[in-house]
N, C-alpha and C positions, 0 to 999 in steps of 0.2 A: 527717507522712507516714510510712507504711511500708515499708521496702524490700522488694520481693519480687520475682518473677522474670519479671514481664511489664514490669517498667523496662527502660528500657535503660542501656547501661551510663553517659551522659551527667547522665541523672538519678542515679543512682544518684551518682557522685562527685559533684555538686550539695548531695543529700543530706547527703552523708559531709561535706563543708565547712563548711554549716549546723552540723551535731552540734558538730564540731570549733570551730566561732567562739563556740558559744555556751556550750560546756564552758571553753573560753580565760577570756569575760566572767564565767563564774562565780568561774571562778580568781581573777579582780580580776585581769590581767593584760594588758600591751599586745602586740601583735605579736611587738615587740623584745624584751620578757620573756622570752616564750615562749620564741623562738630563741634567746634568751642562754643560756636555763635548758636548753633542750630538747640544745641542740648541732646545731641544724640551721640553716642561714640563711635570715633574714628572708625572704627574699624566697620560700623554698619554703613557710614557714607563709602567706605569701599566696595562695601557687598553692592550697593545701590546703586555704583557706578558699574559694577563691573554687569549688572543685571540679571543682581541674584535677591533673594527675596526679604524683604524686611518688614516689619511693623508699620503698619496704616498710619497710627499716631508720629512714628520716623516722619515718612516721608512728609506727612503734615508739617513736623517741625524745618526739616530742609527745603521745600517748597517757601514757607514761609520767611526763613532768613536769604533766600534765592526773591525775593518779593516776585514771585508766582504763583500763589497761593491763589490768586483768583482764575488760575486756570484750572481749577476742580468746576468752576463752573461751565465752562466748557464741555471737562469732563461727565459731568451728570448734571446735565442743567435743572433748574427748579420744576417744578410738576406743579405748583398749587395755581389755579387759576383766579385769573383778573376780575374786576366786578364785573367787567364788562363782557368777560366771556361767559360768566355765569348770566347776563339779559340775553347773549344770544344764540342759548341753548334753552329748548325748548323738546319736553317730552312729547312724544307723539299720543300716550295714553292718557295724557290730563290734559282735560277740555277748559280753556282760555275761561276767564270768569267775563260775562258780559254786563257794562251798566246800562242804566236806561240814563238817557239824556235828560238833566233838569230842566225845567221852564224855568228860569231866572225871575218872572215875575209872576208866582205863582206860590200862595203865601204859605210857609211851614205848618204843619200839621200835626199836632201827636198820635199819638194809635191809639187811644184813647176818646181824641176829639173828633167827633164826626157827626 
């Protein structure tokens, strides 16, 4: 099943339990494993299998001894932009700074000196 935005939110942690029991059985792991390894208790890796609601920092810890913790990235991918997307964006209401081309043989000058 796909999560998308016409679930509600019922299914959805339904869902999210599924994933979660069967990323566990891949582990080769029992409940109590889990919880032992994870530092959450058993009984909230039950809620979370069975896709009922738990603590943010929870499921961080079970994600993480499941080593799937980097599919939060997935989840809410990064937002901060690249240098290079910050060269090519460009406001429409600030006008480009223009230079004037040097003569390369044409001798420096003070503002002063004239």
């Amino acid at each position: 099943m796909n999560i998308n935005s016409f679930e509600d939110n019922e299914n959805i942690l339904t869902e999210v339990g599924h994933r979660i029991k069967k990323a566990r059985v891949r582990a080769k792991l029992t409940q109590a494993e889990l919880a032992q390894k994870s530092g959450a208790g058993k009984s909230t890796v039950e809620r979370a299998e069975r896709g009922q609601s738990i603590q943010l920092l929870n499921l961080i810890k079970i994600l993480r001894t499941l080593n799937q913790l980097d599919s939060l990235n997935t989840l809410l991918p990064s937002t901060e932009r690249t240098p290079m997307e910050y060269l090519m964006i460009r406001s429409p209401n600030k006008s480009e700074r223009v230079y004037q081309k040097r003569n390369p043989d044409a001798k420096f000058k003070w503002g002063d000196d004239e």
